[in-house]
C-alpha positions in Angstrom: 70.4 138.6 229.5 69.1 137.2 232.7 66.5 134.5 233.0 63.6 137.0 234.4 63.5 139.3 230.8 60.7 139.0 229.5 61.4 138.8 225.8 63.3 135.4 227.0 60.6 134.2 228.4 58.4 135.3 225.6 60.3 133.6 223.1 60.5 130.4 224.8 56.7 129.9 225.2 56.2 130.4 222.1 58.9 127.9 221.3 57.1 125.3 223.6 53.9 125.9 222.3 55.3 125.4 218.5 57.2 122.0 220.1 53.8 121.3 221.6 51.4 121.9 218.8 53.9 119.5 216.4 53.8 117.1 219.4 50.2 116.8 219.1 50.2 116.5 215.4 52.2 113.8 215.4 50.3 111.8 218.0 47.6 112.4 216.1 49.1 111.3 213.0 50.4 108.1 214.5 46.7 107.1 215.8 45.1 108.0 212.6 47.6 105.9 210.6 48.7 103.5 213.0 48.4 99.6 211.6 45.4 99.5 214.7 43.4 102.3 213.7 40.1 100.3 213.2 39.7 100.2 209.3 40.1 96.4 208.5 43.2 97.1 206.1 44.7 93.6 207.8 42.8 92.1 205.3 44.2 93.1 202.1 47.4 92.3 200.3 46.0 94.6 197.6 47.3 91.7 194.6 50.3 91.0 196.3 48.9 87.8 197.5 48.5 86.7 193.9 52.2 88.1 193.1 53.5 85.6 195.6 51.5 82.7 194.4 52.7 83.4 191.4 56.4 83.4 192.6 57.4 87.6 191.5 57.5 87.9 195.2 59.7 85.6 197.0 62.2 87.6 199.7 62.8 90.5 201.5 64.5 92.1 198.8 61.4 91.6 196.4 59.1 93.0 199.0 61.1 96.0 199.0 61.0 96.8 195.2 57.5 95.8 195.3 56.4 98.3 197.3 58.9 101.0 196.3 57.6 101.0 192.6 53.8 101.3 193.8 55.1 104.2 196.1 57.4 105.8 193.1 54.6 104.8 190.6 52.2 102.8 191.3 49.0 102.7 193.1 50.4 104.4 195.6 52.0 107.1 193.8 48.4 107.9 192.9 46.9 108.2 196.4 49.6 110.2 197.5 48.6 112.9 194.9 44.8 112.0 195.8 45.2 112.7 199.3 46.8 116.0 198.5 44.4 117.2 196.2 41.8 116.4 198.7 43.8 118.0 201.9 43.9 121.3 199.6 40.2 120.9 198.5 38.9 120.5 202.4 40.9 123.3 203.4 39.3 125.7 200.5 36.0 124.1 201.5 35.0 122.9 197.9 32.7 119.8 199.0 32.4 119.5 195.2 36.1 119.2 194.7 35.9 116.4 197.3 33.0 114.7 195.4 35.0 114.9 192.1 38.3 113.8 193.7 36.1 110.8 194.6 35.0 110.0 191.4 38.3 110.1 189.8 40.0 107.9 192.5 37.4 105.3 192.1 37.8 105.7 188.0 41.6 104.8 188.6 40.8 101.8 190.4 42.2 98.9 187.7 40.1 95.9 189.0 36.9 94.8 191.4 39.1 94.1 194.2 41.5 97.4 194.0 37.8 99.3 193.8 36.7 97.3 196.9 39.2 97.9 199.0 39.8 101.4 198.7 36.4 101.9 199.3 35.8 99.9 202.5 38.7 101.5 203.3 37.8 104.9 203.3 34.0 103.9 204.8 35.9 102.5 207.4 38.7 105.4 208.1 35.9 107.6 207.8 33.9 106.1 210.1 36.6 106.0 212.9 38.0 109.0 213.0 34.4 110.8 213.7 36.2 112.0 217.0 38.6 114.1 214.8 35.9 115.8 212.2 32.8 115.6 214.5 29.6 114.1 213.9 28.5 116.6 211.2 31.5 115.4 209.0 33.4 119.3 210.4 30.7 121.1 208.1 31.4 119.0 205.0 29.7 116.6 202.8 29.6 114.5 199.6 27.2 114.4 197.0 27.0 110.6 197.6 26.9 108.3 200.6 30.2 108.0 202.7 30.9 104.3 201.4 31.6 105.7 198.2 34.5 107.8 199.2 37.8 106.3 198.3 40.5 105.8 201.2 43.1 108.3 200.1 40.4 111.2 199.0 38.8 110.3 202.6 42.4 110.5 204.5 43.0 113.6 203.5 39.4 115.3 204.3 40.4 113.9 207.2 44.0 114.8 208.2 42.5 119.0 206.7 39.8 118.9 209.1 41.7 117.5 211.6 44.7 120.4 211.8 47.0 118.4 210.4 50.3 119.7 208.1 49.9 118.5 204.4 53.4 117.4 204.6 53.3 115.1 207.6 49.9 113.9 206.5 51.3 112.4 203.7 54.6 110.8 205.0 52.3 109.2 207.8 50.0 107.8 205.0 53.0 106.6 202.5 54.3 105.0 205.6 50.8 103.3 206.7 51.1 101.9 202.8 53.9 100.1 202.8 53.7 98.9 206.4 50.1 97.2 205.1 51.6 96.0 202.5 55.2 94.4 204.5 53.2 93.1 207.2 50.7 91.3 204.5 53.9 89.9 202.8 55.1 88.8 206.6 52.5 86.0 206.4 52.7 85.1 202.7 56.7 84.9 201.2 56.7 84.5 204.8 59.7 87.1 206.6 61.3 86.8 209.8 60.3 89.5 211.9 64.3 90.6 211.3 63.5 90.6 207.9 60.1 92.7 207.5 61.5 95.2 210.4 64.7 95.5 207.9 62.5 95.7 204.6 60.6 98.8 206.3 64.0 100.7 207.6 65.0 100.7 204.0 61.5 101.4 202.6 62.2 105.0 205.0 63.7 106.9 201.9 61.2 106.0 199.4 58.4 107.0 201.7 59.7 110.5 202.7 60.8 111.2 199.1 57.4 110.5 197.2 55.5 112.0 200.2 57.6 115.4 199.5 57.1 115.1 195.9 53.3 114.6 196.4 53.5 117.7 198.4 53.8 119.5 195.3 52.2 117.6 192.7 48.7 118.6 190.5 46.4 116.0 189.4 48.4 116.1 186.0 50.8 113.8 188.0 48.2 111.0 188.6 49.5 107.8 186.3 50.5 104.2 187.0 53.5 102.1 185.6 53.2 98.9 187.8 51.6 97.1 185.1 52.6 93.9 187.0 50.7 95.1 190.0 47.6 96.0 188.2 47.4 92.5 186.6 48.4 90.7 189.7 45.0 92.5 191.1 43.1 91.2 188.8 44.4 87.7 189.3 44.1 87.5 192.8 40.2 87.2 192.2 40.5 83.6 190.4 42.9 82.7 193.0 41.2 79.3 194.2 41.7 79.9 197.7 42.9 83.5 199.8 44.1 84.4 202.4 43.5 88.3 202.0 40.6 90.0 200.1 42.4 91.7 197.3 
């Protein structure tokens, strides 16, 4: 077959425009879930400040189980099955979906400070990524003011109206999670930059498999186990002095 038949060439436009169209998803991703995407999630340690006060967090090593148990089942487990539920709901357009989903996330919130953050949060990601949903909100609305819609029910409104694959949505959020959270623990155990750029190659599985298994998961999956976490939340509020909000 000769490079001038036209079902060659056919076929490889449509290949470059499949290569491109994932190239733009990704960039978008990476903006939208880049550690300097303008939501003020610098200033939370979400109770892991209290964790290391408390000496449960001391190395590397900790770090890493840390944040692999709040990914696995934990706090983060939960917005990853948030997200999704809200990805889905924006795509069917059920704005009253997305108002429950917000509801329940902010139920599931175990102290003040968890309930804070994930709310500035999600004001705040909302907030910047008008450029990707528009001025309107992309035709959709809560019930309630914006500042009452949870980070992770917010990200995934977001990442639907935006174009963006449920999967990679995910894996980009799991990932933004644990780099807030090893970049936090960078200025409290404290960790050499070797060590925190180490802590987040091996943090690659966990993030990949609990975004895949949030892929497919129903709000009957929603459930924490890092009892440890929760407390050390709740802690960090009668901490006499702070470096992070929660």
């Amino acid at each position: 077959m000769s490079d001038a038949d036209p079902q060659r060439n056919a076929s490889a436009r449509s290949g470059g425009s499949a290569v491109a169209a994932d190239a733009m998803d990704l960039a978008t991703l990476m903006t939208l879930f880049s550690p300097a995407f303008p939501t003020g999630g610098f200033a939370y340690s979400h109770g892991l400040e209290a964790a290391v006060r408390e000496g449960r967090v001391g190395d590397a090593g900790a770090v890493r189980g840390w944040v692999e148990v709040l990914l696995a089942r934990g706090s983060g487990w939960n917005d990853l099955v948030l997200m999704a539920e809200a990805h889905r709901a924006a795509a069917a357009g059920e704005e009253q979906g997305l108002a429950g989903l917000a509801e329940l996330a902010r139920a599931l919130s175990g102290s003040a400070e968890r309930r804070s953050e994930t709310l500035t949060l999600g004001a705040a990601f909302l907030a910047a990524a008008r450029p990707w949903i528009g001025a309107d909100g992309a035709g959709w609305r809560l019930s309630g003011a914006e500042a009452e819609m949870p980070l992770p029910v917010a990200a995934g409104a977001v990442a639907c109206h935006a174009g963006l694959p449920l999967a990679g949505s995910l894996v980009a959020y799991a990932h933004s999670f644990s780099a807030s959270l090893v970049s936090a623990a960078a200025r409290l155990v404290p960790l050499g930059q070797s060590e925190w750029v180490a802590v987040l190659r091996d943090l690659a599985p966990s993030v990949v498999t609990n975004a895949r298994r949030a892929a497919g998961s129903t709000l009957d999956e929603l459930g924490s186990a890092a009892i440890v976490s929760e407390i050390a939340a709740m802690r960090h509020e009668t901490l006499p002095t702070r470096l992070f909000r929660s």
